[in-house]
C-alpha positions as CSV (number, residue, x, y, z in Angstrom):
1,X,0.0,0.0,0.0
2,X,1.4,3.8,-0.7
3,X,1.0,6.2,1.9
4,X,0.7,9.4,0.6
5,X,2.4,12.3,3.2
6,X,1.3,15.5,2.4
7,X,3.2,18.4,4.5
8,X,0.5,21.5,4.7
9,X,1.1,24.8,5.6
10,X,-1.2,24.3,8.7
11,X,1.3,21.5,10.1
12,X,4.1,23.6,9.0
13,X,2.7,26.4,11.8
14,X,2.3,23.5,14.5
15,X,6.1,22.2,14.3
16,X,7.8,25.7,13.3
17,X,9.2,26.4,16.5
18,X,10.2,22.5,17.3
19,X,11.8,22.4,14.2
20,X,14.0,26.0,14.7
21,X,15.2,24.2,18.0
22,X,15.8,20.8,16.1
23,X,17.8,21.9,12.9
24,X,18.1,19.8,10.0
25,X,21.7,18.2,10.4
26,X,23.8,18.0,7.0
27,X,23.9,14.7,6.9
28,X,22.3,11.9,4.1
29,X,20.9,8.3,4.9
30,X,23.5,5.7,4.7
31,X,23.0,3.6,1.2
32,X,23.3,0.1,1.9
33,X,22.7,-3.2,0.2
34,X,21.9,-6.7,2.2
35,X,21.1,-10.0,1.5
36,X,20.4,-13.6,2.6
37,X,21.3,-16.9,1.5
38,X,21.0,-20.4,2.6
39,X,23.5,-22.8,2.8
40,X,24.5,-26.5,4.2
41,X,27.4,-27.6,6.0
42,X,29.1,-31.2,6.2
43,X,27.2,-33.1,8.7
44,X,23.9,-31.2,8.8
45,X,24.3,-27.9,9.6
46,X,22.0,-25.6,7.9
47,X,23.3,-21.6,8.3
48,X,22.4,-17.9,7.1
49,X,25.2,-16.1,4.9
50,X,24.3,-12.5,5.4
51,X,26.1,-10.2,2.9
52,X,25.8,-6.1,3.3
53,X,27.7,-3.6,1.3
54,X,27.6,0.0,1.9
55,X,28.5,3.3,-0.5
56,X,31.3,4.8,0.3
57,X,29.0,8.4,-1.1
58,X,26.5,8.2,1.5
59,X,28.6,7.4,5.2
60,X,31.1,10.4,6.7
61,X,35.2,9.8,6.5
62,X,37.1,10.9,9.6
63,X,41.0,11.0,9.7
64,X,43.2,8.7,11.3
65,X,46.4,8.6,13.0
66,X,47.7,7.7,9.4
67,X,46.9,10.5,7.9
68,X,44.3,8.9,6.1
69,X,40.7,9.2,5.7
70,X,38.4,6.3,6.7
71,X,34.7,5.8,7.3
72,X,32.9,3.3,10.1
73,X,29.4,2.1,10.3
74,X,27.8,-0.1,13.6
75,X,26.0,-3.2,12.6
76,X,23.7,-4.9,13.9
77,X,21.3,-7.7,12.9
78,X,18.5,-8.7,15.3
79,X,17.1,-12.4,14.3
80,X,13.9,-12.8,15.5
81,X,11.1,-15.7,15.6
82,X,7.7,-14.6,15.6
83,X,8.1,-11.6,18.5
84,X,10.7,-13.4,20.5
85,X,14.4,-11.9,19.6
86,X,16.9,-15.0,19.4
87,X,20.0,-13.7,18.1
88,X,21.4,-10.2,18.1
89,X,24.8,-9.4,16.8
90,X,26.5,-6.1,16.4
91,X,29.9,-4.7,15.4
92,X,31.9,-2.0,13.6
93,X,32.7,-2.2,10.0
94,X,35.4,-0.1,8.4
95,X,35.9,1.0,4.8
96,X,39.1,1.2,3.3
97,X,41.8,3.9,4.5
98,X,41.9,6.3,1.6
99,X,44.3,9.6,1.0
100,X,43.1,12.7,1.6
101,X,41.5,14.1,-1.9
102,X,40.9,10.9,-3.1
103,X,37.8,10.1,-5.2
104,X,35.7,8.3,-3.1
105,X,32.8,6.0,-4.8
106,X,33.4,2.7,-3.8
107,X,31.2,-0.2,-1.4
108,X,33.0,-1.8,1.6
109,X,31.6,-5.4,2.0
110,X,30.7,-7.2,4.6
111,X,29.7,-11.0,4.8
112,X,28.5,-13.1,8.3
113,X,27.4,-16.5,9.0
114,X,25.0,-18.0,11.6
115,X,23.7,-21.4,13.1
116,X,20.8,-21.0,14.4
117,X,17.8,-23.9,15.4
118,X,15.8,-24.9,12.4
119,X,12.9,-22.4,11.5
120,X,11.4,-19.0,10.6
121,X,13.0,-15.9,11.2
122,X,12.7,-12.2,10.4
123,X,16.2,-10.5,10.5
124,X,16.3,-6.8,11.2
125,X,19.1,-4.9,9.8
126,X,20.4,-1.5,11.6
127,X,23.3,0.4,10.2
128,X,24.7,3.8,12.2
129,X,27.3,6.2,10.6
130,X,29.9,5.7,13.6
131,X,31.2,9.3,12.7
132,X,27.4,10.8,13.0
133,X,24.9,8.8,14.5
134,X,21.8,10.6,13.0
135,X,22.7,9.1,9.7
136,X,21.5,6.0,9.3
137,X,19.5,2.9,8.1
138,X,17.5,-0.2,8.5
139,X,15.7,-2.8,6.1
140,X,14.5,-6.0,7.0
141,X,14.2,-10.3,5.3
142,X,12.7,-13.3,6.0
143,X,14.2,-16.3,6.0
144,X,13.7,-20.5,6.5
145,X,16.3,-22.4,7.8
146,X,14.9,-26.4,6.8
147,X,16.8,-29.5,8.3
148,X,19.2,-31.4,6.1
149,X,17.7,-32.2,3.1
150,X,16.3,-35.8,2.4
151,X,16.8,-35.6,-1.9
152,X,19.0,-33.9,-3.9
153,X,18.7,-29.8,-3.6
154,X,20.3,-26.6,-4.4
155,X,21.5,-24.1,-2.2
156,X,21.0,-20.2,-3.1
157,X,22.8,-18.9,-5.6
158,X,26.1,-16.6,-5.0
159,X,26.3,-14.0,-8.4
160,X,29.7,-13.3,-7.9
161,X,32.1,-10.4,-8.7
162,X,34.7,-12.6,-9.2
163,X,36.0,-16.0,-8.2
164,X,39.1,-17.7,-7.8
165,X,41.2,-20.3,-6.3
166,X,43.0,-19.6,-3.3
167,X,44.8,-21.0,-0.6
168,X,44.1,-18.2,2.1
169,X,41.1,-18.6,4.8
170,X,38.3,-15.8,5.7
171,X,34.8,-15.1,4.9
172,X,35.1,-14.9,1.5
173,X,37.0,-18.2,1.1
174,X,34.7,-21.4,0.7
175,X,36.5,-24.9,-0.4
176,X,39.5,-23.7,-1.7
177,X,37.6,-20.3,-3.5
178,X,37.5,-16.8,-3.4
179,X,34.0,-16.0,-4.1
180,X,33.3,-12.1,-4.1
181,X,29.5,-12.1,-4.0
182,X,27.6,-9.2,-5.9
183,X,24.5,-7.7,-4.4
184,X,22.1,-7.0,-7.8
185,X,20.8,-9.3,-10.5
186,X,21.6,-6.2,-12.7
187,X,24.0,-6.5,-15.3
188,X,24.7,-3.1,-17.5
189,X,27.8,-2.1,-19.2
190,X,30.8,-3.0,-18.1
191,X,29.6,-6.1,-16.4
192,X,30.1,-8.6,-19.2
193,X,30.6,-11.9,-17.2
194,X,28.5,-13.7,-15.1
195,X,29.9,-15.8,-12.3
196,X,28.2,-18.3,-10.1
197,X,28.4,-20.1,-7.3
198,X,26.3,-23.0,-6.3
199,X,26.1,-26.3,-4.1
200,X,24.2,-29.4,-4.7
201,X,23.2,-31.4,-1.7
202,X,22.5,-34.9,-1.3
203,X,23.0,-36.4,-4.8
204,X,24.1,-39.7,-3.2
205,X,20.5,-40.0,-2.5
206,X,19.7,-40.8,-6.1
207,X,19.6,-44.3,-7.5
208,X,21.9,-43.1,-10.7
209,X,25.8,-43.7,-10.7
210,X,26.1,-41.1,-12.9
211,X,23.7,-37.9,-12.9
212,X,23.6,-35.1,-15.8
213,X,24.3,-31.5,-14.1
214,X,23.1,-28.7,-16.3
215,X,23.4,-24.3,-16.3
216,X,21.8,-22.2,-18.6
217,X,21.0,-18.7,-19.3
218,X,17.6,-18.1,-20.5
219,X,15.2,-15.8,-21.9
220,X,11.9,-14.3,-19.8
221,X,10.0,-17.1,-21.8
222,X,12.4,-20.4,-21.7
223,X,14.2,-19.3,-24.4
224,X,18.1,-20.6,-24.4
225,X,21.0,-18.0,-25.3
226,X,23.7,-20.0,-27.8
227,X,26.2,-18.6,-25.8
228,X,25.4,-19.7,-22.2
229,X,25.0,-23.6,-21.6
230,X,27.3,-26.0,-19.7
231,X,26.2,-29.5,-19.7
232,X,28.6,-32.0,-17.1
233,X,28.2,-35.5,-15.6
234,X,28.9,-35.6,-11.9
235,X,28.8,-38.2,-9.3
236,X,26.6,-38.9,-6.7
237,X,27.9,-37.3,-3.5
238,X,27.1,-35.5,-0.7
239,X,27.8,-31.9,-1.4
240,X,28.9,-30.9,-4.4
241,X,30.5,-27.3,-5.1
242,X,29.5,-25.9,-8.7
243,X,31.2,-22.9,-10.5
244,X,30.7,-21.4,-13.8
245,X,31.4,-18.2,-15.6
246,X,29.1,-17.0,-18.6
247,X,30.3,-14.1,-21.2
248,X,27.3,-11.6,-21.9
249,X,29.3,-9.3,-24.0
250,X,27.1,-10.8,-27.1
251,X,23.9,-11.3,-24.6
252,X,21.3,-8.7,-25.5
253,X,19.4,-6.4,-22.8
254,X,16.1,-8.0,-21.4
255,X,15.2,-10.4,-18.6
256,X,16.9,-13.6,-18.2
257,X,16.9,-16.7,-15.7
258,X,19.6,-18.9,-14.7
259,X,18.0,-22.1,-14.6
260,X,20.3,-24.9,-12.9
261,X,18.8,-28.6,-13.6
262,X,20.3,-31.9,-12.3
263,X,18.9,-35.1,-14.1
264,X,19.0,-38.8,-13.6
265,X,20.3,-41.3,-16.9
266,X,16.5,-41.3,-17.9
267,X,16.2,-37.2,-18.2
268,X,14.4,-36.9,-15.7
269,X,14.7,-33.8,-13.3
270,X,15.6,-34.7,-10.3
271,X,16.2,-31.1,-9.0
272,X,16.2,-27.5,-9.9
273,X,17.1,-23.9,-9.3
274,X,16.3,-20.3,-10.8
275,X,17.7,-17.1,-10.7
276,X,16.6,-13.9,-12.4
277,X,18.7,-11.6,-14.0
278,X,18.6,-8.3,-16.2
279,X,21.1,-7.3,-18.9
280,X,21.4,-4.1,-20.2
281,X,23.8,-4.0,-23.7
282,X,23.4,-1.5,-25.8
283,X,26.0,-2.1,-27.8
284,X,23.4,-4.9,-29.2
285,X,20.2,-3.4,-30.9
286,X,17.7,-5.4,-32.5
287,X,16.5,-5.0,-36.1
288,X,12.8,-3.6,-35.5
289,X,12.8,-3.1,-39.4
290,X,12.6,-6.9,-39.9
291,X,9.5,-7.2,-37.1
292,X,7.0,-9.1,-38.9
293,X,3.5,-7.5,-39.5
294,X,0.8,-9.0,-37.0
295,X,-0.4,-12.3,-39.6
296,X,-4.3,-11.4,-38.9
297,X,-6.8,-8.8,-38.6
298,X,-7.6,-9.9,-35.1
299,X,-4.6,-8.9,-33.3
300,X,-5.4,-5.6,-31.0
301,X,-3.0,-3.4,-32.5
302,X,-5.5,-3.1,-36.1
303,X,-8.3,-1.4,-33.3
304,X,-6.0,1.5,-32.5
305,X,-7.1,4.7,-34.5
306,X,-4.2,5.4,-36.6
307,X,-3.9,9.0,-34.8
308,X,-4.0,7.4,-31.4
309,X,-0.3,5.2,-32.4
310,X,1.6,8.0,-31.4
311,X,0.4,8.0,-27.6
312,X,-0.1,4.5,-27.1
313,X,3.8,3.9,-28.6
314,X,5.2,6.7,-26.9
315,X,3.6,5.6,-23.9
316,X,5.3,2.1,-23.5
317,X,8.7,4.1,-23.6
318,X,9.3,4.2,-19.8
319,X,9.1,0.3,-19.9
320,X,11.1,0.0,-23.1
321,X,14.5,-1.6,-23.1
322,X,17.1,0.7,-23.7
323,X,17.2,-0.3,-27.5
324,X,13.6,-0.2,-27.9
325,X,13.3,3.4,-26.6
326,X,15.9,4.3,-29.3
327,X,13.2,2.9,-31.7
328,X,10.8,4.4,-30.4
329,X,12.0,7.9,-30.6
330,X,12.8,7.3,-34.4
331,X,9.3,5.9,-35.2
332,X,8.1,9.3,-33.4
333,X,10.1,11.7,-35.2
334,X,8.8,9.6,-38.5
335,X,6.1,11.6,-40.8
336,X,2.6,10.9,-39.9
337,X,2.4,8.8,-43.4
338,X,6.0,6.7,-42.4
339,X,4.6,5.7,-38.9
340,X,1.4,3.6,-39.4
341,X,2.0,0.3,-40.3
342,X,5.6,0.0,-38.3
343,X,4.0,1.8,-35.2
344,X,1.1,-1.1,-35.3
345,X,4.1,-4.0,-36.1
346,X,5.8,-2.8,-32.6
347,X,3.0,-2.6,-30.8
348,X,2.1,-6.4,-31.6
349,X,5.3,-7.4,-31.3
350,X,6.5,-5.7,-28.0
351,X,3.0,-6.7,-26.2
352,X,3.4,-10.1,-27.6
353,X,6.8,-10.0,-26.1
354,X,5.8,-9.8,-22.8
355,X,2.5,-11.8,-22.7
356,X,2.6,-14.3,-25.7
357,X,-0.4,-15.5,-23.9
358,X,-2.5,-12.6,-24.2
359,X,-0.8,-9.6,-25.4
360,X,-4.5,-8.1,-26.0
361,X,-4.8,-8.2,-22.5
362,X,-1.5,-7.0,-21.2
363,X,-1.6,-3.9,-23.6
364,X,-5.4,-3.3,-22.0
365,X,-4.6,-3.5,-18.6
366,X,-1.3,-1.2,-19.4
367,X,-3.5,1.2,-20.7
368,X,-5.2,1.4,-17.6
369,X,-2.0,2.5,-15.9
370,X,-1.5,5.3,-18.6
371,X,-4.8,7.1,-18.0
372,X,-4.4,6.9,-14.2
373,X,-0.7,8.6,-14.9
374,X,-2.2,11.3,-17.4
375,X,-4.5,11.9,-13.8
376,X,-2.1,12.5,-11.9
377,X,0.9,14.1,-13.5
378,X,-0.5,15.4,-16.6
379,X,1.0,19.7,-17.5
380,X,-0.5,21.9,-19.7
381,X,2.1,20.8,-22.5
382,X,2.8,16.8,-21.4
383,X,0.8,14.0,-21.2
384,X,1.3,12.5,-17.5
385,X,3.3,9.6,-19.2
386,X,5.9,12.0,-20.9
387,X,7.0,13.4,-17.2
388,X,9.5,11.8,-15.0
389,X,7.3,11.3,-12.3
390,X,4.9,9.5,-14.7
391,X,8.0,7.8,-16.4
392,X,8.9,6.3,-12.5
393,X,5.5,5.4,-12.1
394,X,5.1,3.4,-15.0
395,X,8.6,1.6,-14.9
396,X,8.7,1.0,-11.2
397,X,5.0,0.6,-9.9
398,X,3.3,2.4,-7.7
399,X,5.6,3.7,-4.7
400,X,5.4,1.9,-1.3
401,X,5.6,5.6,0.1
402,X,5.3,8.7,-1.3
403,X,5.8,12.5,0.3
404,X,4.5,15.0,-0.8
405,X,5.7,18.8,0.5
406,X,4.6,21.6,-1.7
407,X,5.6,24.7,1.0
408,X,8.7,23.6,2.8
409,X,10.6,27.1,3.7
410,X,13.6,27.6,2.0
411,X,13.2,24.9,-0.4
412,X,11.7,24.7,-3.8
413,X,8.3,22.0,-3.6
414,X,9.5,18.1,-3.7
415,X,8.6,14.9,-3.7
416,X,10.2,11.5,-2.0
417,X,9.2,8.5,-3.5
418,X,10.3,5.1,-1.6
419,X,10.0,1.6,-3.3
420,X,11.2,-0.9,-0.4
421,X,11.8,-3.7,-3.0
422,X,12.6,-4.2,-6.7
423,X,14.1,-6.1,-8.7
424,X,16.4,-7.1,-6.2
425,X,17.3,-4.1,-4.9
426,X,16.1,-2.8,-1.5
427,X,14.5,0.4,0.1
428,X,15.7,2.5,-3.4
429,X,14.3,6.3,-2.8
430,X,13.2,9.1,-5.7
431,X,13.8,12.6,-5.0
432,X,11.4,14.9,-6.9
433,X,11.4,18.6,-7.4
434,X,9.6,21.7,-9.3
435,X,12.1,24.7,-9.7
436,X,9.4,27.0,-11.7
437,X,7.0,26.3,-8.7
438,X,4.3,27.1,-11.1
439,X,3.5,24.3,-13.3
440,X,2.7,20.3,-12.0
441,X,6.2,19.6,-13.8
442,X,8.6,17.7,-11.2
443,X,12.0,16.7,-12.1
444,X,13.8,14.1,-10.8
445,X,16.9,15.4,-9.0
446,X,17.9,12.3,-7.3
447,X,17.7,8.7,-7.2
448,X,19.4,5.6,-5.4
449,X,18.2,3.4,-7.7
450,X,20.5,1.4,-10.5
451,X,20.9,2.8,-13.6
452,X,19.0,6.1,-12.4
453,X,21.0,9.9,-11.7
454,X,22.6,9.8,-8.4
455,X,22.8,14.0,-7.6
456,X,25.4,14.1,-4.7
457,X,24.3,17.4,-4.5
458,X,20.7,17.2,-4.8
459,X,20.1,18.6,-1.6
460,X,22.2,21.6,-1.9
461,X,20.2,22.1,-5.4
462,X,16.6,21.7,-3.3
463,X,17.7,24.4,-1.0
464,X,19.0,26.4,-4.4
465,X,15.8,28.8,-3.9
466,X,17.4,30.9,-1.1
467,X,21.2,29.8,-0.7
468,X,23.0,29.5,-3.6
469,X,26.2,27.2,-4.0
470,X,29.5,27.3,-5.6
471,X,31.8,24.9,-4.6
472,X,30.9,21.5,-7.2
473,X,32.5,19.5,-4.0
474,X,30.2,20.3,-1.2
475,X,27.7,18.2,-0.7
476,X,25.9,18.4,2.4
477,X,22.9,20.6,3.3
478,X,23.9,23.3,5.9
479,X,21.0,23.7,8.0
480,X,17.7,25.2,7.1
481,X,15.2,26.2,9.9
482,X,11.7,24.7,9.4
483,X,13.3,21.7,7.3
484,X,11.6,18.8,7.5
485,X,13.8,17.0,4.7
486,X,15.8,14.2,6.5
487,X,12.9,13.4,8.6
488,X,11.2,12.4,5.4
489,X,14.0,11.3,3.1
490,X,14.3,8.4,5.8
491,X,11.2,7.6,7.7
492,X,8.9,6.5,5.1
């Protein structure tokens, strides 16, 4: 459900004076990534790996005894079952020393492992900036730890950065391997291998001597990329450790699945595990002149009114692929006469694309969406769809949270949109704003989001309405009295 904050000017008169003796501190929400995964040990043992990373950008460096810069966060997970807390750890975790000057855009990693008795859990995540303790941030998962299994099984899947063999020991090291584990299913430019790491329990437990272990990379629909299939035989054991490493240089953008299969002699699947992933190449565009035309008169797109193809194509662009969007603008700028028949060939084709079971249906409900974004965040000279809140709305869903504060003093009106999940990535926030403070036109000034602007100094450029800025390195927000900004950039 989205809750919809709206600060008015009558609340802004209640909390004035609390505010003017609680000013705003300059500081910005620590940007952090977790997750959980399930693994087996030798014997029995079923544990949680727990993996965070946290941006360098977003936590506060503090000079050492060195000479060097260096930033600290506290941890601290909290494991609890139903409303009974089990398990609570908590520690420092230190970044990198780095030299004064220095560039600093990098994630400092952190990976822990727990036993804990056999059930359901709800781990709570809390991470402090140890050099300012009001910046800070918390997410939450769920998790089942099950007994040893009783067939063959696989564990989660580590998408790694990286692996290699190594003779060292630590956290990172599992039999005899280095596996750095990435955080996002997201692979964009330059990410052009795919490493995995995977273990397959209990295959002594099948009646087969010999058992057929297969990984492939996938389209959305089942469809198999030439380049990405391993096919080995493997013995029956009782833990078996599985690398691979796919190129996507030559993989197109779109959704994929890793789908890992173990099969008996007969082909029959004994056991099976699927990941999602999404690839973003645009060195790689498709030939949309080639799209054949829809075979019959039936298909939806022959009921749009030729003048209507413009909207209804430029309105799938916020869920295009990044090649399709480049299509899409040249079928637009195309003479009324050029854009008929290739607009309608899209249309089938894209809706098709993502519902080959009923792409009527799909386009139909999408439409839906459209209107209720033309609602909301039409302007007199854009349809709702062509703005970037209506853009953000479309592509992401519906935010889990939105603020809206038209009248904050000092700072030009904004919006903070919060999606706690997607695609992988967790608690990914939208800032919004209007500089003409006229129109219903809100730019986007900041995201956390992949493959979105990240504006270090988007709060300096909210505040830009009475304290202008010069120096492209600052960053933080001085103080404005009456700012309610932090509050609502992290307590959605």
């Amino acid at each position: 459900m989205c809750d919809t904050i709206v600060r008015s000017p009558a609340l802004f008169l209640i909390t004035f004076l609390f505010a003017v003796l609680l000013q705003t501190a300059a500081t910005q929400a620590v940007d952090l990534q977790a997750r959980s995964m399930i693994f087996c040990r030798p014997g029995g043992d079923t544990y949680v790996e727990l993996i965070l990373s946290v941006n360098s950008r977003s936590v506060h460096f503090q000079k050492q005894a060195t000479g060097k810069l260096q930033a600290s966060v506290r941890v601290e997970w909290l494991f609890y079952r139903g409303d009974s807390l089990i398990k609570a750890d908590r520690y420092r975790l230190s970044s990198q020393p780095v030299d004064s000057g220095q560039f600093r855009d990098f994630s400092f990693l952190d990976l822990q492992r727990y036993t804990l008795p056999l059930g359901s859990y709800r781990i709570l995540l809390n991470v402090v900036d140890w050099n300012d303790t009001s910046n800070h941030a918390a997410t939450e998962m769920n998790i089942d730890l099950m007994p040893w299994p009783d067939r063959p099984l696989f564990s989660d899947v580590i998408m790694a950065e990286r692996i290699s063999k190594s003779t060292q020991t630590g956290l990172l090291v599992r039999s005899g391997l280095e596996v750095v584990p990435r955080l996002t299913d997201y692979f964009g430019l330059p990410n052009d291998t795919l490493y995995f790491y995977v273990e397959l329990y209990t295959s002594d437990n099948a009646k087969d001597s010999v058992l057929l272990m297969k990984a492939t990379l996938e389209g959305a629909q089942g469809q198999p990329t030439p380049c990405c299939s391993r096919f080995a035989r493997i013995s029956p054991r009782g833990i078996h450790v599985l690398t691979d490493v796919f190129p996507l240089r030559e993989v197109p953008s779109g959704n994929y699945r890793l789908r890992l299969e173990l099969r008996d002699s007969e082909n029959r699947l004994i056991a099976e595990k699927i990941v999602g992933i999404q690839r973003l190449n645009s060195r790689i565009a498709p030939d949309f002149s080639k799209l054949e035309e829809p075979q019959t008169a039936l298909s939806f797109v022959h009921s749009i009114r030729s003048e209507e193809l413009p909207m209804h194509v430029g309105s799938v662009r916020p869920i295009c692929l990044h090649t399709e969007q480049a299509y899409v603008d040249q079928l637009l700028a195309a003479s009324p006469t050029e854009q008929t028949r290739p607009m309608r060939t899209f249309l089938h084709h894209f809706w098709l694309q993502r519902d080959p079971g009923d792409p009527a249906g799909a386009w139909a409900r999408y439409a839906i969406r459209v209107e209720e974004v033309n609602q909301m965040f039409s302007t007199k000279i854009m349809r709702g769809f062509e703005t970037e809140r209506g853009r953000v709305y479309l592509q992401y869903g519906k935010p889990d949270s939105r603020t809206q504060v038209p009248n904050e003093p000092s700072a030009y009106p904004y919006e903070i949109w919060w999606y706690y999940r997607y695609k992988g990535q967790r608690n990914i926030r939208f800032v919004f704003y209007n500089p003409d403070m006229i129109t219903n036109d809100y730019e986007l000034l900041h995201s956390e989001a992949l493959g979105e602007p990240s504006n270090p100094q988007w709060r300096l450029m909210l505040f830009s309405r009475t304290t202008a800025f010069r120096d492209l390195d600052e960053q933080m927000n001085r103080g404005h009295y009456g700012s309610f900004l932090e509050q609502n950039f992290r307590n959605q």
